[in-house]
C-alpha positions as CSV (number, residue, x, y, z in Angstrom):
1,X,204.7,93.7,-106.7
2,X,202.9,91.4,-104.9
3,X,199.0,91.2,-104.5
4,X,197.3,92.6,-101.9
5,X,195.2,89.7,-101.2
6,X,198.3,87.2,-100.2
7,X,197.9,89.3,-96.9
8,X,194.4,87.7,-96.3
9,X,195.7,84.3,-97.1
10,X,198.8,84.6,-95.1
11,X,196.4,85.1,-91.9
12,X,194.5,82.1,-93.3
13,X,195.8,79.6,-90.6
14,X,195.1,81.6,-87.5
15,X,191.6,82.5,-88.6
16,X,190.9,79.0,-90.1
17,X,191.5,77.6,-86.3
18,X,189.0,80.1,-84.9
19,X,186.4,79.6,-87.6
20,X,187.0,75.4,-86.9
21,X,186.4,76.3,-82.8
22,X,183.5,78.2,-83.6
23,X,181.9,75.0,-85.9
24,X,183.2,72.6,-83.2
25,X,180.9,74.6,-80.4
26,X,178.0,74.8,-83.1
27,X,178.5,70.7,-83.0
28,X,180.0,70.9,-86.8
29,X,182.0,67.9,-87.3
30,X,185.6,67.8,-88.7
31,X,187.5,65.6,-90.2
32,X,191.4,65.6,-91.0
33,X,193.3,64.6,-94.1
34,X,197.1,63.3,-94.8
35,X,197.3,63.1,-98.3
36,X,195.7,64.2,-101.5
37,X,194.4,60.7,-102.1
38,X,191.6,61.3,-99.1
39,X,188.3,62.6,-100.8
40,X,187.1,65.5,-100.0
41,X,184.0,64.9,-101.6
42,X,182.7,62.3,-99.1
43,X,183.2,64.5,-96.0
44,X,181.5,67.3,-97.5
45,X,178.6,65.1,-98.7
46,X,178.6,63.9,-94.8
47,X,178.1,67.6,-93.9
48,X,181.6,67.5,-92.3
49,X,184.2,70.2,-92.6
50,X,187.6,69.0,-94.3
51,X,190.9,69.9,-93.1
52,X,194.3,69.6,-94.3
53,X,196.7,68.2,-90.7
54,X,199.9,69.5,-90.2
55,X,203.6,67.7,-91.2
56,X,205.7,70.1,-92.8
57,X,207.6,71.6,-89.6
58,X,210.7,70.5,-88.1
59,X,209.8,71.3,-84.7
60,X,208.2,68.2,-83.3
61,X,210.2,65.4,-85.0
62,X,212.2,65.1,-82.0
63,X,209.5,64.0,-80.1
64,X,208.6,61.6,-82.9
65,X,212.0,60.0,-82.8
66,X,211.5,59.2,-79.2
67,X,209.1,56.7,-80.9
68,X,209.8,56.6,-85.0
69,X,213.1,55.6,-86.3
70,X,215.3,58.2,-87.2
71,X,215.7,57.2,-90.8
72,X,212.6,57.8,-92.2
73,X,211.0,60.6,-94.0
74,X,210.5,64.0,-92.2
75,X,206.8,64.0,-93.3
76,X,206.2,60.8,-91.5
77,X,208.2,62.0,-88.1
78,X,206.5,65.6,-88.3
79,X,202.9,64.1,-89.0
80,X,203.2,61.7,-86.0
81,X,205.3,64.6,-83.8
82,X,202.5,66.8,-84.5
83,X,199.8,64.4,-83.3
84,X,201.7,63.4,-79.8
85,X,202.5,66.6,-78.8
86,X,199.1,68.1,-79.5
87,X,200.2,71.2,-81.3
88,X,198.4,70.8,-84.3
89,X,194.9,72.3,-83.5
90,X,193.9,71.0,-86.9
91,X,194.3,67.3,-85.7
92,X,193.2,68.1,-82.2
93,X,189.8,69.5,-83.4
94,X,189.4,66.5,-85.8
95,X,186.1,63.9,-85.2
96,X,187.6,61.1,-87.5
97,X,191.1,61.1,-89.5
98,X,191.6,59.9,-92.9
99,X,194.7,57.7,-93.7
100,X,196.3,56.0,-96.7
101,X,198.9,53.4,-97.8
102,X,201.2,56.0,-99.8
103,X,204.0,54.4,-98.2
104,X,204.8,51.9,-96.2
105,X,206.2,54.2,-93.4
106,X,203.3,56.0,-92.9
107,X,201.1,52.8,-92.8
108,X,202.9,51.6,-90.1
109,X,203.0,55.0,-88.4
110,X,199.0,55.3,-88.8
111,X,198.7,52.0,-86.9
112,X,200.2,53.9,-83.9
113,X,198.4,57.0,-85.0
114,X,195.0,55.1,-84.1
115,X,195.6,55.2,-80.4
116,X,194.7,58.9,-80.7
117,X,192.0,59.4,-82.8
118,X,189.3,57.3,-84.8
119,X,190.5,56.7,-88.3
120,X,189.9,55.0,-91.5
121,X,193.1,53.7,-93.4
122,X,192.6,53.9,-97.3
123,X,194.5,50.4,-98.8
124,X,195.5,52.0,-102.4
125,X,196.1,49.7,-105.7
126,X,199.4,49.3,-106.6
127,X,199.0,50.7,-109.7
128,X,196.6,52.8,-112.1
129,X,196.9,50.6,-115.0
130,X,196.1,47.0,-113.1
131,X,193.2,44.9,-114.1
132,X,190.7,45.9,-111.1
133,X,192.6,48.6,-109.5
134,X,189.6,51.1,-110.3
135,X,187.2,48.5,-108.6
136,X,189.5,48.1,-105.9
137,X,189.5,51.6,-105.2
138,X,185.8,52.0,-105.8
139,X,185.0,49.3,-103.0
140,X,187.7,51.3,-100.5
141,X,185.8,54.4,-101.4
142,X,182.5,52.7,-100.1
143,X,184.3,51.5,-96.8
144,X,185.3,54.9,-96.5
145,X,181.7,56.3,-96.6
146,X,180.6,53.5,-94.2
147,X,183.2,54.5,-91.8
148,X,182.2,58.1,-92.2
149,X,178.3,57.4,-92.1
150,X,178.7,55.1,-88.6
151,X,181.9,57.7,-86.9
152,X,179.5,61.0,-88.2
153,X,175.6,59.7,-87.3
154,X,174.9,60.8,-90.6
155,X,174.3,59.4,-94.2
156,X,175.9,60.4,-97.5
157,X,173.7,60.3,-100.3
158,X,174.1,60.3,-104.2
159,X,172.5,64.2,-104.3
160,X,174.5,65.3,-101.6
161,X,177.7,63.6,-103.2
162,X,176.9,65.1,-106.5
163,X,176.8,68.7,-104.9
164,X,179.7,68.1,-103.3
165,X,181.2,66.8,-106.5
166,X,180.6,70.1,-108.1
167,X,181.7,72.2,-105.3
168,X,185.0,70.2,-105.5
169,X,185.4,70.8,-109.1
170,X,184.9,74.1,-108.6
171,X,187.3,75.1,-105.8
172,X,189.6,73.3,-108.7
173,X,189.6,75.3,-111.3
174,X,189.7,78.1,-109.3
175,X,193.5,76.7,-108.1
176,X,193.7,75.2,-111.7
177,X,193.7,79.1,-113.1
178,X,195.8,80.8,-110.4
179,X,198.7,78.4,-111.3
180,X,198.2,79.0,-114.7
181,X,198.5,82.5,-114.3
182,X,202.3,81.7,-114.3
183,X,202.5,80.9,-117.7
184,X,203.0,84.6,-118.7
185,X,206.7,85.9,-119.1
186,X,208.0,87.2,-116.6
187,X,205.6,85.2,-114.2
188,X,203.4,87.7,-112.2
189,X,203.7,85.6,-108.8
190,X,206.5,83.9,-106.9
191,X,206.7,80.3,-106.3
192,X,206.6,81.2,-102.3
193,X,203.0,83.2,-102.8
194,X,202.1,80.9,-104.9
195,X,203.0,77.6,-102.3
196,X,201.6,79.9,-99.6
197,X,198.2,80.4,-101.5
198,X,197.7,77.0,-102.6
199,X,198.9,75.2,-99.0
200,X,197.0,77.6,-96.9
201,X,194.0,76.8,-99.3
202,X,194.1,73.4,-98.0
203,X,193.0,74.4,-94.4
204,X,190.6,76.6,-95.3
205,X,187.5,75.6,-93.2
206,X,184.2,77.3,-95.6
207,X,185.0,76.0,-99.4
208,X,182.7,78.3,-100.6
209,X,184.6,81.1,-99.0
210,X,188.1,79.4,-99.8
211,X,187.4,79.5,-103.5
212,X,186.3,83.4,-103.7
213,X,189.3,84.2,-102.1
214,X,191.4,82.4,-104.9
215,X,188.9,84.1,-107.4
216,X,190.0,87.6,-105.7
217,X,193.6,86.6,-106.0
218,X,193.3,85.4,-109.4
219,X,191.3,89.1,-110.8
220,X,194.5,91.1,-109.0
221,X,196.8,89.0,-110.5
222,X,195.5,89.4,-114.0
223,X,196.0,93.0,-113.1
224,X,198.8,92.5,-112.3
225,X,199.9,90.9,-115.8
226,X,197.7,93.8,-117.6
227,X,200.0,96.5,-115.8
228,X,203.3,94.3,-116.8
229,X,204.3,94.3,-113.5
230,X,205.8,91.2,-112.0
231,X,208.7,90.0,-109.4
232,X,211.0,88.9,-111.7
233,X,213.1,90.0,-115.0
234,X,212.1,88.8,-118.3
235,X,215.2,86.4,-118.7
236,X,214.9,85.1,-115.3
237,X,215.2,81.0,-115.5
238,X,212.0,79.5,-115.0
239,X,211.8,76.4,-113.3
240,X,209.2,73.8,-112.5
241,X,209.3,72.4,-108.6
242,X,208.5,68.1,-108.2
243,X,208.4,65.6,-106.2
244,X,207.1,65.3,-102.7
245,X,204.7,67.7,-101.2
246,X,206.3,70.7,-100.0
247,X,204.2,73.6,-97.3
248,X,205.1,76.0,-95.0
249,X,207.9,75.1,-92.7
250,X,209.1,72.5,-95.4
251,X,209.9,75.7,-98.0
252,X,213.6,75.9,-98.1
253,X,214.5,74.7,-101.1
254,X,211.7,76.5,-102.7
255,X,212.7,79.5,-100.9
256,X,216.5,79.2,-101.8
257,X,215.9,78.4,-105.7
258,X,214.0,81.9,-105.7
259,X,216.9,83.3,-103.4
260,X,219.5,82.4,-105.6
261,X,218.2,84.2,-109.0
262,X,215.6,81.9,-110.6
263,X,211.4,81.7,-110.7
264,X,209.5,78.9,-109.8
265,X,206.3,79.3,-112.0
266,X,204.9,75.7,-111.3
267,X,205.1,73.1,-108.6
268,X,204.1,69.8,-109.7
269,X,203.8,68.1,-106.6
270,X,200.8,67.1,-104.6
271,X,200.9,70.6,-102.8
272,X,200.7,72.4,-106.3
273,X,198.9,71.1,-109.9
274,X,199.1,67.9,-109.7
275,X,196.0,67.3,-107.7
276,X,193.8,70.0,-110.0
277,X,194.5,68.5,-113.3
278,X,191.9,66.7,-113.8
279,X,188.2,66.6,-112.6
280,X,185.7,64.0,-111.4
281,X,183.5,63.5,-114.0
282,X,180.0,64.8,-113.3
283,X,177.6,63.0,-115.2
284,X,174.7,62.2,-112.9
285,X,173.8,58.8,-114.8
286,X,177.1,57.7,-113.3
287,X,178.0,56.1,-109.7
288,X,179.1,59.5,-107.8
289,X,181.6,57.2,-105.8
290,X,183.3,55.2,-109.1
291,X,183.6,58.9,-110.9
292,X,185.3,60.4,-107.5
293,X,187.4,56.7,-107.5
294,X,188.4,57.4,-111.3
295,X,189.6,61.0,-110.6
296,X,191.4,60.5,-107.4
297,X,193.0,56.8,-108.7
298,X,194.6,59.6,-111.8
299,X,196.8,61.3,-109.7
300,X,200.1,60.7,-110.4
301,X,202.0,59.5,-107.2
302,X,205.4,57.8,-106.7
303,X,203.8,55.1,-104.9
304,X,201.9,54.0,-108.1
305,X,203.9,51.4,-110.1
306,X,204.1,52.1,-113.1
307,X,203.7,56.3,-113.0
308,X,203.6,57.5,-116.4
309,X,201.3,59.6,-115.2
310,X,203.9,61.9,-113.7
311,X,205.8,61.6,-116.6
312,X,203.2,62.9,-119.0
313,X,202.4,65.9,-116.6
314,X,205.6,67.2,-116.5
315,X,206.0,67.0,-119.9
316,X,202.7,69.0,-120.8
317,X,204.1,71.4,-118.0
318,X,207.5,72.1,-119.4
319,X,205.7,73.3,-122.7
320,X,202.8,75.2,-121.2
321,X,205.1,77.1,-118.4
322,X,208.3,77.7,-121.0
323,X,210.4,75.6,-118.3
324,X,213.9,76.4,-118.6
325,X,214.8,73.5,-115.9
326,X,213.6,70.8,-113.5
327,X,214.2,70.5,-109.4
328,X,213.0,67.0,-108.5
329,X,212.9,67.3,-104.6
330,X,212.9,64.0,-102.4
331,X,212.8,63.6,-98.7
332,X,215.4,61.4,-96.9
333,X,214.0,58.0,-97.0
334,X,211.3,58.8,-99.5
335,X,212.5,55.6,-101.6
336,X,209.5,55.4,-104.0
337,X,210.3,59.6,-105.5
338,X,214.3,58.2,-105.3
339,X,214.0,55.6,-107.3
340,X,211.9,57.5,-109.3
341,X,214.7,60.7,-109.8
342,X,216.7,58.8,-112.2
343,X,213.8,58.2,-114.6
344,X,212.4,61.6,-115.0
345,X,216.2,63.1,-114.7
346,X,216.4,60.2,-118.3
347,X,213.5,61.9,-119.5
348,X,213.2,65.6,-118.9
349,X,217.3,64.8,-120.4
350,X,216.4,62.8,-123.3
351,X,213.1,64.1,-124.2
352,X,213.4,67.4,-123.1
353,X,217.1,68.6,-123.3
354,X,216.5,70.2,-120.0
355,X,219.4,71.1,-117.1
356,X,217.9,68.5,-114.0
357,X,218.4,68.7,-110.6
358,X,218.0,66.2,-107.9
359,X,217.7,67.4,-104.3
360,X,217.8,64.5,-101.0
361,X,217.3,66.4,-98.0
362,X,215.1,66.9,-94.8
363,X,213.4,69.4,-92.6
364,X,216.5,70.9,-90.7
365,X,218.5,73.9,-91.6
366,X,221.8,71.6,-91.4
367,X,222.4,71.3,-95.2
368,X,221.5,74.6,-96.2
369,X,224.9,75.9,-97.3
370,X,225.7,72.9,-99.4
371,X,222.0,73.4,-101.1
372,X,222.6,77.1,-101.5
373,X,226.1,75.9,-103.3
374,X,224.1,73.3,-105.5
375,X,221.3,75.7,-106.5
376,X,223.6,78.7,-106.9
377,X,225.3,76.4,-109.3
378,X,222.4,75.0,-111.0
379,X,220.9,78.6,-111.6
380,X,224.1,80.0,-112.9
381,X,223.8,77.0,-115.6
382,X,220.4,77.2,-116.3
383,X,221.7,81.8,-116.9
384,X,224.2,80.6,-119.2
385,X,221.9,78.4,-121.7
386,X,219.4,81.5,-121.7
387,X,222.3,83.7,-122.4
């Protein structure tokens, strides 16, 4: 049974584009974001619109690789493809871009990036935990609104950032509850409607707008759960999705875990909860730009050394979505989520007792049969224990 209203946010995409030409003629300005460490607070507070740029398709990394090596991460190659061949209207329609040092592929990538568009690179701390990384990040934060302030003609003030703090916060937990609505047994949404509601969220041009429509989705799903209805048995094996960010076009391993028998009822990732955990604080004695610093420094990225942030997340997750396993998915030359497979496959093992499964792939179809083989296999297992 799936909800009526994934039908609006499946045409999400085509009307986002229309609504973003339509602000672009009113002389609305737009600014595009890579990664979930860009806040969306500051643009809003500059009276910009924020949008999500595209880098989850296979379709222009060949063109990237006329530039890019070949051996690095899809994400990187599609991004920069994307951008070259101008068929992402997203980052075509963009005023000013905003970058950051996830990585070091896609810093180097961003310094080529620059020949096409203004853009302000965010230098992240190493790690959460360091003496001064929060005042690190607090100072990049400010560069950021200077950039934004001088590319924009405008200025971003502590009321304005405040509003736009709430708003934020609000479009949050309205994300925050539709993902929890997988907690129920059998879970009431797929892991595909669920990727498809929460990615195409991301380009959503009005926030205001974006948010009610989650709301609407969230009331039919409850329905939903009311009626008992749901796309999946009762002892269907539930599994939580990590690592990097997955979206439309990049779904196939997603795609095939549902395919093969089991339920994804949380993604982890950047492209699911882990972004709407946690909340900047809104206390208006407090510096607007250290509480959006403290929120966005929380999020628990494999570029951050140590990350027991992740660590902790999954773990709450496991409990509060009745996990029966864990897919850890990592993109070819995605070293930092590599590395960092063995740990969580020690601890979701050790702590947990949990079947894990560690996936290496890329954008392309060529692997799918030996994925399908590996899933199959890893469903099957994860059928037996609940047997």
């Amino acid at each position: 049974m799936r909800p009526e209203t994934m039908r609006i946010v499946d045409d999400l995409r085509d009307q986002n584009i229309l609504n973003l030409e339509h602000a672009k003629r009113n002389n609305k300005k737009i600014v595009g974001m890579y990664c979930a460490y860009s806040p969306k607070e500051l643009i809003l507070a500059a009276g910009a619109l924020p949008v999500g740029l595209c880098g989850t398709k296979q379709e222009p990394i060949a063109e990237a690789e006329k530039v890019l090596p070949r051996n690095i991460c899809p994400l990187i190659k599609s991004s920069f493809g994307f951008a070259i061949t101008d068929t992402c209207p997203y980052f075509r329609l963009s005023d000013f871009v905003i970058a950051e040092t996830t990585c070091d592929g896609k810093k180097k990538m961003f310094e080529m990036l620059k020949e096409y568009k203004p853009m302000h690179v965010l230098h992240l701390p190493q790690g959460t935990n360091r003496p001064g990384a929060l005042k690190w990040w607090v100072d990049e934060l400010y560069l950021l609104k200077k950039q934004l302030e001088e590319n924009l003609g405008v200025e971003i003030g502590r009321e304005s950032l405040r509003e736009a703090i709430k708003m934020v916060n609000k479009e949050r937990l309205a994300m925050r509850r539709l993902h929890e609505l997988n907690q129920d047994n059998p879970a009431p949404l797929t892991g595909m409607d669920m990727l498809t509601a929460l990615w195409m969220k991301s380009f959503n041009v009005d926030v205001d707008e974006g948010i009610e429509l989650i709301n609407q989705l969230v009331k039919e799903v409850e329905d939903i759960v009311r009626q008992g209805a749901s796309p999946f048995r009762a002892d269907t094996p539930r599994i939580l999705l990590t690592g990097c960010p997955v979206g439309l076009g990049s779904e196939k391993v997603l795609r095939i875990l549902e395919e093969s028998g089991g339920s994804v009822v949380c993604l982890e990732n950047c492209s699911g909860f882990k972004t709407v955990d946690t909340l900047v604080d809104e206390d208006e004695e407090r510096d607007p730009i250290e509480a959006i610093a403290e929120k966005y420094l929380q999020i628990p990225c494999s570029c951050m050394s140590p990350n027991e942030g992740r660590f902790d997340l999954i773990g709450r997750m496991i409990d509060e979505y009745n996990v029966d396993g864990v897919v850890d998915l990592t993109w070819q030359a995605c070293h930092t989520y590599n590395v960092e497979g063995e740990m969580l496959n020690r601890h979701v093992k050790e702590k947990w007792d949990l079947p894990y499964l560690h996936l290496e792939t890329d954008y392309s179809t060529s692997d799918l049969q030996q994925l399908q083989t590996r899933i199959g296999a890893f469903i099957e297992l994860l059928k037996r224990r609940k047997a």
